[in-house]
Each structure stands twice: as C-alpha cells, then as structure tokens.
MIDOSE-1310 file (N, C-alpha, C; in nm, 2 decimals, decimal comma, always signed):
residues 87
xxxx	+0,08/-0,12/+0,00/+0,00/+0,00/+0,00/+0,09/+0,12/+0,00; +0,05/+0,22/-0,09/+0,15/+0,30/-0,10/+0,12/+0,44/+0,02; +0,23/+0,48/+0,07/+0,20/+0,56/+0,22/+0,23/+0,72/+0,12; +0,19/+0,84/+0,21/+0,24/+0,96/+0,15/+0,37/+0,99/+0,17
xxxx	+0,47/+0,94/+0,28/+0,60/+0,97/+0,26/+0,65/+0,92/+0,15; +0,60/+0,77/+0,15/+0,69/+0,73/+0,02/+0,66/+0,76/-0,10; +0,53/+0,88/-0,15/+0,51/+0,90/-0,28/+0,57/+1,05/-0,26; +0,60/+1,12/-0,18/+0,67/+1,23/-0,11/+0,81/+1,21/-0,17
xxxx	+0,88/+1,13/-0,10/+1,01/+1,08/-0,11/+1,01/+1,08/-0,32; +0,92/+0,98/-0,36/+0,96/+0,95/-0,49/+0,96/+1,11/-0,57; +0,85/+1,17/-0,55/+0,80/+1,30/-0,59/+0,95/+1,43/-0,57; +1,04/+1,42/-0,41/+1,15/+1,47/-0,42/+1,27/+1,41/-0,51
xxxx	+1,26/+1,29/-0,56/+1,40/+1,19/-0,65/+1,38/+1,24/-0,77; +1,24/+1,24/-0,81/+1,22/+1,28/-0,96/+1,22/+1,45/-1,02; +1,19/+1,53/-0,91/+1,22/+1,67/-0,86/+1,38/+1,69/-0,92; +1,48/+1,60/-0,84/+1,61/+1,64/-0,82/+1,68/+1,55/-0,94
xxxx	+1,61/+1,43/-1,00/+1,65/+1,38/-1,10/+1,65/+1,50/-1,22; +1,51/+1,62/-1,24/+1,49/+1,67/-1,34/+1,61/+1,80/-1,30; +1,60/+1,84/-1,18/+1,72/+1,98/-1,16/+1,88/+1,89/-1,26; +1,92/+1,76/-1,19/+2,02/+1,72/-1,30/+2,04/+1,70/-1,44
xxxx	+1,93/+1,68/-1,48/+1,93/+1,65/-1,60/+1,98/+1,78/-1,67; +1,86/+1,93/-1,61/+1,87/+2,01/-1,67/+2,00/+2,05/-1,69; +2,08/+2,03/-1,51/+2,22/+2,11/-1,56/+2,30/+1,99/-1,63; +2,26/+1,88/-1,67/+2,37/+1,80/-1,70/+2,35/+1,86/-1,86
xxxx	+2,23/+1,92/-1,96/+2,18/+1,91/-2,07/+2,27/+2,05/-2,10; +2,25/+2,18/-2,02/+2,28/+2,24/-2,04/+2,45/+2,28/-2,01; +2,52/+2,19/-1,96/+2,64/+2,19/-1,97/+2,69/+2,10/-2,09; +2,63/+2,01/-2,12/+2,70/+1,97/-2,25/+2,61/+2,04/-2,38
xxxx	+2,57/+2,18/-2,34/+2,55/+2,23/-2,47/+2,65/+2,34/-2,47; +2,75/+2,35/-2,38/+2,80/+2,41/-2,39/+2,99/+2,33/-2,38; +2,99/+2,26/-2,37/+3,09/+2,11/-2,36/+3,12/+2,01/-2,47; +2,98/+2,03/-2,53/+2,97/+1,91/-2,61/+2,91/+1,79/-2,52
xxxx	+2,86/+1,69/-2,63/+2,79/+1,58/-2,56/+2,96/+1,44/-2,58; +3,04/+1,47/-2,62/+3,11/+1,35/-2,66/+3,18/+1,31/-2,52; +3,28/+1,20/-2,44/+3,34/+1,18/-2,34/+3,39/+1,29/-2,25; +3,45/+1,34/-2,29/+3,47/+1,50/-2,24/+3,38/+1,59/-2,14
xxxx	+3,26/+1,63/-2,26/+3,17/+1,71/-2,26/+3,13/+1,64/-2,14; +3,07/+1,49/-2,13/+2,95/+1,45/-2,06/+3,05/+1,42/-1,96; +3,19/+1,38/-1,92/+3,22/+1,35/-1,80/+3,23/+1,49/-1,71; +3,22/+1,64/-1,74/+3,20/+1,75/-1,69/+3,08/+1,75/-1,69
xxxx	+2,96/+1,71/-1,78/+2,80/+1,76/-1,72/+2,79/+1,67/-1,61; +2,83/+1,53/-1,59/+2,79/+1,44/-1,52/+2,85/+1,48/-1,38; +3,00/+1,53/-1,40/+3,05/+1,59/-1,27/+2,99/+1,69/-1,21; +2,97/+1,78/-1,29/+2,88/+1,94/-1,25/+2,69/+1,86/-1,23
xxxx	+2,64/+1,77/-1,23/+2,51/+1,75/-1,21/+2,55/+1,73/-1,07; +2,67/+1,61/-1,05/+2,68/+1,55/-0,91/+2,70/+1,63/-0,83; +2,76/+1,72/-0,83/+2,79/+1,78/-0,72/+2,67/+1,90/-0,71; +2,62/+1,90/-0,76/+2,52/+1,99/-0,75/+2,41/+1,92/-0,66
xxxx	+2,35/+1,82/-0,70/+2,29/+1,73/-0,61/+2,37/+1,68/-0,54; +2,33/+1,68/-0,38/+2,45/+1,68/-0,28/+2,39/+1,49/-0,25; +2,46/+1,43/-0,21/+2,43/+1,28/-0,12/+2,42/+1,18/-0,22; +2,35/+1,07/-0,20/+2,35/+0,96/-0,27/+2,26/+1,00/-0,38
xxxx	+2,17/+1,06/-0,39/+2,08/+1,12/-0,52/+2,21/+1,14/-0,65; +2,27/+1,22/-0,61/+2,35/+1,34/-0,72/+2,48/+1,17/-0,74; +2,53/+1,12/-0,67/+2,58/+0,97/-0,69/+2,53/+0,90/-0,81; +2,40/+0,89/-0,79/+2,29/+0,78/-0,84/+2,30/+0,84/-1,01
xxxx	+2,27/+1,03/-0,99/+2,28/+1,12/-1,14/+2,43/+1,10/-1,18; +2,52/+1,12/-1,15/+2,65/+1,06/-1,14/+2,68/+1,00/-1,23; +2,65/+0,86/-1,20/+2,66/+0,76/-1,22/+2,57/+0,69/-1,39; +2,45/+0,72/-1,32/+2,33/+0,71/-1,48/+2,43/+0,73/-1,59
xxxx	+2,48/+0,89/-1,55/+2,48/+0,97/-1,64/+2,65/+0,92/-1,75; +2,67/+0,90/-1,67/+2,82/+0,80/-1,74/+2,77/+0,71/-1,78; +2,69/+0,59/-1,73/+2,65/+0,50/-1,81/+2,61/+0,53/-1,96; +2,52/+0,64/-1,96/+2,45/+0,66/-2,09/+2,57/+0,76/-2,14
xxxx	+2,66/+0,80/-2,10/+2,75/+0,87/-2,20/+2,88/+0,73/-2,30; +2,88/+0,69/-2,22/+2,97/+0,54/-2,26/+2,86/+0,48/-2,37; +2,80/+0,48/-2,38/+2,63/+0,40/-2,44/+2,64/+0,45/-2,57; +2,60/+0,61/-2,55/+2,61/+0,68/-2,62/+2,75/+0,69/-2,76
xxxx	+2,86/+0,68/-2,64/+3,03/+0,69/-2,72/+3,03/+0,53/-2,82; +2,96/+0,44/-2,79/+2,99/+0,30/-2,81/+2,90/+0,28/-2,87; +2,77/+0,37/-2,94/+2,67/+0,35/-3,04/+2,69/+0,45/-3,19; +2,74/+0,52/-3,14/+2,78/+0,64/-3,25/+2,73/+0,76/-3,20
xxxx	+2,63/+0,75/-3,13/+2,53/+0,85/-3,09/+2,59/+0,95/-3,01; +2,51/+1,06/-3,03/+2,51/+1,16/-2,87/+2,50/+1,12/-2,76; +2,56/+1,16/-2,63/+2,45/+1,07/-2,52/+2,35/+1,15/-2,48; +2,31/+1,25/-2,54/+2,15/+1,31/-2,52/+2,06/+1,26/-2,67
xxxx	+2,06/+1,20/-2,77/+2,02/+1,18/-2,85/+1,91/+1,05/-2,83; +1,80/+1,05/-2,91/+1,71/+1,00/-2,89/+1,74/+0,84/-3,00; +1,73/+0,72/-2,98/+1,78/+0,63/-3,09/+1,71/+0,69/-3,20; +1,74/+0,63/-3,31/+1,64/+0,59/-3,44/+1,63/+0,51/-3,47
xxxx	+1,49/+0,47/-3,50/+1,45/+0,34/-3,52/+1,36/+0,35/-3,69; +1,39/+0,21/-3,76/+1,31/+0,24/-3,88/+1,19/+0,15/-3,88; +1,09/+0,20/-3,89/+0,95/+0,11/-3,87/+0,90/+0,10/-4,03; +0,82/+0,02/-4,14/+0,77/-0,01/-4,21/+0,65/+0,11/-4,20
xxx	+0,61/+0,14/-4,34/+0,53/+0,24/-4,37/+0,38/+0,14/-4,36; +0,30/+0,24/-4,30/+0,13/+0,14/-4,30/+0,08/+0,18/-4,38; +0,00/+0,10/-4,47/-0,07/+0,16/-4,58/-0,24/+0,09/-4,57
C-alpha cells in the first residue's frame, strides 16, 4: 500500500533527477555531448545534487555517456528506429 511519505520521497527523487538533468543538458550544450563534454556535465550535475541522489545522477549519467560513445550517438540523442510504412 502506498504511504504519502513514500510517494513524497519519490516525488523529491524525480524533482532532483529533473534539476540534473537540466544542468547536465545544459552543460554539454556548452561542452559538447562526446566523453569529455558529458564527464564534466555528469561531474557538475553530481555535485550539485548533494548525497547519494546526485551519486545515483552521477553515475546514470556516465552509463549513458559510454552507451552513447559505443553507439555512434550523442549521449542526449534520442535512438532511431526504422519502422515499415502502413498503408
């Protein structure tokens, strides 16, 4: 059963997920998105979110930059996918 602290709690993670993202977005628009770029947005998100949160952003955030480096892609870029036309 879900209590109000804990939709409270999730409500603050997703809060502080979106404060990182922004600065992680807006530092590699100014960085670039490639290894570089994103190991300074991911640095500058973490430390901005203080404790195991800004860790957790940290952390993601390298994953998907590596992801990104080892697909061809940006690591803010959205995949492409090719779907069959419906007729």
């Amino acid at each position: 059963m879900p209590t109000v602290s804990g939709f409270k709690g999730s409500m603050i993670d997703y809060g502080l997920g979106l404060a990182g993202g922004l600065v992680y977005a807006l530092s590699t628009a100014f960085t670039g998105s490639g290894l570089l770029g994103g190991l300074l947005g991911a640095g500058l998100a973490g430390s901005i979110i203080k404790g195991t949160r800004g860790t957790a952003i940290a952390t993601v955030l390298g994953f998907q930059t590596i992801i990104g480096a080892a697909s061809g892609q940006p690591a803010n870029a959205v995949p492409v996918t090719s779907s069959p036309a419906v007729m």
